[in-house]
C-alpha positions as CSV (number, residue, x, y, z in Angstrom):
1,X,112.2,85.6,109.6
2,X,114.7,83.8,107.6
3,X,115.9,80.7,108.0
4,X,119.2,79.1,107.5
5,X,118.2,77.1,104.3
6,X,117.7,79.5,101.3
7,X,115.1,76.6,100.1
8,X,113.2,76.7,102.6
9,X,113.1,80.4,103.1
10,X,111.8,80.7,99.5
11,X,108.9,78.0,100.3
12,X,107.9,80.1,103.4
13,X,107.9,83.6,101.5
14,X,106.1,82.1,98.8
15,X,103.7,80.3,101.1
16,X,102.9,83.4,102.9
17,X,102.2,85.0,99.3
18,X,100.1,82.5,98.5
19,X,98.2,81.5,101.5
20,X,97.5,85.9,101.4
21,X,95.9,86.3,98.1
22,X,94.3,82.4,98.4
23,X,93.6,81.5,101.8
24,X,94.6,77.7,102.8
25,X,92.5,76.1,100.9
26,X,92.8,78.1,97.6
27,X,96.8,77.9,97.7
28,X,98.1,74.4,96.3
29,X,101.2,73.1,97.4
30,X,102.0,72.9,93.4
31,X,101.4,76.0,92.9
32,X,103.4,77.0,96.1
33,X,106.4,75.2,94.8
34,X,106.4,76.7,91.5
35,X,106.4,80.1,92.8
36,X,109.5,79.3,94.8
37,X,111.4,77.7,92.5
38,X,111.5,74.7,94.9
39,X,111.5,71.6,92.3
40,X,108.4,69.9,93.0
41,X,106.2,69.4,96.2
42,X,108.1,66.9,97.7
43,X,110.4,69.9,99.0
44,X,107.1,71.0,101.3
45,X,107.2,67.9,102.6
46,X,110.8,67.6,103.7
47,X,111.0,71.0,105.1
48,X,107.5,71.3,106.7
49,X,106.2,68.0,107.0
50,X,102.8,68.9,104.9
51,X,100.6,71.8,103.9
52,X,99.2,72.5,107.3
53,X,102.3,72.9,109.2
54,X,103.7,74.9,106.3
55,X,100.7,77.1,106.8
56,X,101.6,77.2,110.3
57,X,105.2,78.4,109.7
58,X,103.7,81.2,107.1
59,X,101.2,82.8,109.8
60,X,104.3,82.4,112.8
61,X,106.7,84.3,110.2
62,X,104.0,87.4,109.3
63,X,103.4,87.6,113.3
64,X,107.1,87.5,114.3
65,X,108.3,89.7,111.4
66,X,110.6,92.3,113.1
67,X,111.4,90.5,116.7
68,X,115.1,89.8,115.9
69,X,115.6,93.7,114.4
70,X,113.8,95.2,117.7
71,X,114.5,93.7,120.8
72,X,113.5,94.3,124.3
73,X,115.9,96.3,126.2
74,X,117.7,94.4,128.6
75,X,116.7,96.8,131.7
76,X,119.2,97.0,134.9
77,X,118.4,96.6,138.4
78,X,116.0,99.6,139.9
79,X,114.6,100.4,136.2
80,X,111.2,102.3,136.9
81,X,108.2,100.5,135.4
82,X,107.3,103.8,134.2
83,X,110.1,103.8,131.7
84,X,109.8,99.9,131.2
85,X,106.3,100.6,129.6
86,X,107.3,103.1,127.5
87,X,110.2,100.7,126.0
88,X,107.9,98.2,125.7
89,X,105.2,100.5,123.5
90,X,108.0,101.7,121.4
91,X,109.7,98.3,120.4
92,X,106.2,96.8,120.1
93,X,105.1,99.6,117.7
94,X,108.4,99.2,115.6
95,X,107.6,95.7,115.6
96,X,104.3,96.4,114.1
97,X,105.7,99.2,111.7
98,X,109.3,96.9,110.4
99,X,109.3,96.2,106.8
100,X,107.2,93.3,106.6
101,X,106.1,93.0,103.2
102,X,102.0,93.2,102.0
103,X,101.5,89.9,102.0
104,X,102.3,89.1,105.8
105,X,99.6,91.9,107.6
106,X,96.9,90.2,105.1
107,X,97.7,86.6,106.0
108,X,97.9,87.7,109.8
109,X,94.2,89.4,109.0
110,X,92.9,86.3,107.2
111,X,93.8,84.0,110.0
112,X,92.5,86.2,112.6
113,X,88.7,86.5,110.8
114,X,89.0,82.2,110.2
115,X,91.2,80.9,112.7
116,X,93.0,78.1,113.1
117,X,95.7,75.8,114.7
118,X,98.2,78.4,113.7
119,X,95.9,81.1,115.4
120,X,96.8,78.8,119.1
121,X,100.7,78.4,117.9
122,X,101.4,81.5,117.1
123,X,99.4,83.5,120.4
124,X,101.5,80.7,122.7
125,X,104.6,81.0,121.2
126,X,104.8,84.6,119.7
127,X,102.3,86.7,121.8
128,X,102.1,85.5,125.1
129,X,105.6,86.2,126.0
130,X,104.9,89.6,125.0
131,X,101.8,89.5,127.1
132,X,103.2,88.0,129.8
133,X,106.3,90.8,129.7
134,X,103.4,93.7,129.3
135,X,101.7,92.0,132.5
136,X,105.1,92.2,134.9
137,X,105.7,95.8,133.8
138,X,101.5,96.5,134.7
139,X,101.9,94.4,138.0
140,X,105.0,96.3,138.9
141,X,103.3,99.6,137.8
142,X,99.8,98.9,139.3
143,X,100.3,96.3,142.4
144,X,97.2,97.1,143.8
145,X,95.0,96.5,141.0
146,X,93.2,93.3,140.6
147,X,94.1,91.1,137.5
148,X,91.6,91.4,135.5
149,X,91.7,94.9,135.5
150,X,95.1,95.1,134.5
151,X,94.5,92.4,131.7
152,X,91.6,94.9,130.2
153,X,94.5,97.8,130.5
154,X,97.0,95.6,128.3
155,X,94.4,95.1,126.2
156,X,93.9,98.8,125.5
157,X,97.6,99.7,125.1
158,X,98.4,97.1,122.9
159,X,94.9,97.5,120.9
160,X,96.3,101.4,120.5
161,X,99.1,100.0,118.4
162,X,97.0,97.1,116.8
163,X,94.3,100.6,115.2
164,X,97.5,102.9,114.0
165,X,98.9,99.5,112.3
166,X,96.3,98.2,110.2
167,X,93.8,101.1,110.1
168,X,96.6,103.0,107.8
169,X,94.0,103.7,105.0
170,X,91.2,104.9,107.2
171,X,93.9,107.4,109.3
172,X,95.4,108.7,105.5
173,X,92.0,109.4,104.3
174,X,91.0,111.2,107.9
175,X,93.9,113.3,108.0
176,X,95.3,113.6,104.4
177,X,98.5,111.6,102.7
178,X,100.7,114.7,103.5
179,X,99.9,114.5,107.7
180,X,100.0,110.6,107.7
181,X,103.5,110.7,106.3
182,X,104.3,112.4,109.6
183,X,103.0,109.1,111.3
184,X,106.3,107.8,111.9
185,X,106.8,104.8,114.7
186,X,108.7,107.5,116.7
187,X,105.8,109.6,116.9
188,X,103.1,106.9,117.7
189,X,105.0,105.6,120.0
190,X,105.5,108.5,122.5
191,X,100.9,109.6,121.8
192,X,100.5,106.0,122.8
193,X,102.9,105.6,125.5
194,X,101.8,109.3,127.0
195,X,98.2,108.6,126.4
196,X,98.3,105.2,128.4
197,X,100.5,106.8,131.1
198,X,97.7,110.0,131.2
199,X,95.0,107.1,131.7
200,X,96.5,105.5,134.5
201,X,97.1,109.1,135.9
202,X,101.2,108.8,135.6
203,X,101.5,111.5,133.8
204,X,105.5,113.0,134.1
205,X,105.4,115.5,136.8
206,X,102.4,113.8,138.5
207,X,102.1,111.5,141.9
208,X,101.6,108.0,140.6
209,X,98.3,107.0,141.5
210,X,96.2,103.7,139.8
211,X,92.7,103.9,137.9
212,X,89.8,104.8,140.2
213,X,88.1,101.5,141.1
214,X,84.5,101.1,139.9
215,X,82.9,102.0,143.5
216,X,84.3,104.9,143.2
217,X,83.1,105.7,139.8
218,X,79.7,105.0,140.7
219,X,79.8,107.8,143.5
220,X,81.2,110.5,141.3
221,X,78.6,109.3,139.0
């Protein structure tokens, strides 16, 4: 995400970099400066106050990478949740696919295995709106079933993106480099989307009908 100050845009980029290959602590703010041509580290001060909030900004920009370029449709009146769910799979996968560069999906995997106060910023102000717009569309889709149950169904669609994202080298080695070019967001999208939809038995043709609640898996059982 770039900013309006090219200064500052080059501190972040180069922050991100850093903080990637270094982790927090292994990243100076010298060293940070240097890379982006910034003068000296006063600059990190005026435009982030200090390290830790310029550490903040770096996860928040690998998270965000790709909001502004794929935005949420802006559905009318008497949209089907149906279709709502499978606009929001495809502009999350896209989101997850846009050209972010290296650094930001290892920065985003560092903080997730150590986290930190940029782990809380960024879920409040980057992926619970996403969650939130993920639960309306299940709430509208699923009225009946109870909240938890619909959390644990986000959960899996959204996880479904999170494994064809960053397990890349795992899926190329399964399938070959030739087949995983063929891996395309368009593609992903509509298994994951028609996966989900086939789990919640709303498959197209097919009377809408929720999960089967766990009483009634224990009969058939």
């Amino acid at each position: 995400m770039k900013t309006n100050d090219d200064t500052e845009f080059r501190l972040l980029q180069a922050a991100g970099e850093l903080f990637a290959e270094k982790g927090y602590d292994g990243a100076s703010v010298r060293e940070i400066c240097h890379r982006a041509g910034a003068g000296n580290v006063a600059a990190v001060n005026y435009y982030f106050r200090d390290k830790e909030r310029l550490y903040i900004e770096a996860v928040k920009s690998a998270c965000s990478r790709g909001d502004e370029s794929f935005p949420y449709p802006d559905w009318p009146a008497g949209t089907e949740p149906r279709q709502k769910l499978i606009d929001f799979i495809r502009v999350l996968t896209d989101r997850m696919f846009g050209n972010s560069p290296p650094w930001a999906r290892r920065l985003f995997l560092r903080e997730l295995s150590h986290p930190t106060e940029a782990c809380t910023e960024f879920v409040q102000k980057i992926v619970r709106p996403n969650a939130e717009l993920l639960g309306s569309i299940l709430t509208e889709l699923l009225p009946k079933v109870p909240q938890r149950k619909r959390s644990l169904i986000a959960f899996s669609i959204v996880g479904q993106c999170f494994f064809h994202r960053f397990a890349q080298p795992i899926v190329t080695q399964l399938v070959g480099e030739e087949e995983a070019r063929n891996y395309d967001t368009a593609l992903l999208a509509e298994h994951i989307a028609d996966f989900s939809l086939a789990a919640l038995g709303l498959e197209p043709g097919k009377k809408s009908r929720p999960p089967r609640s766990r009483s009634a898996s224990r009969t058939r059982e």
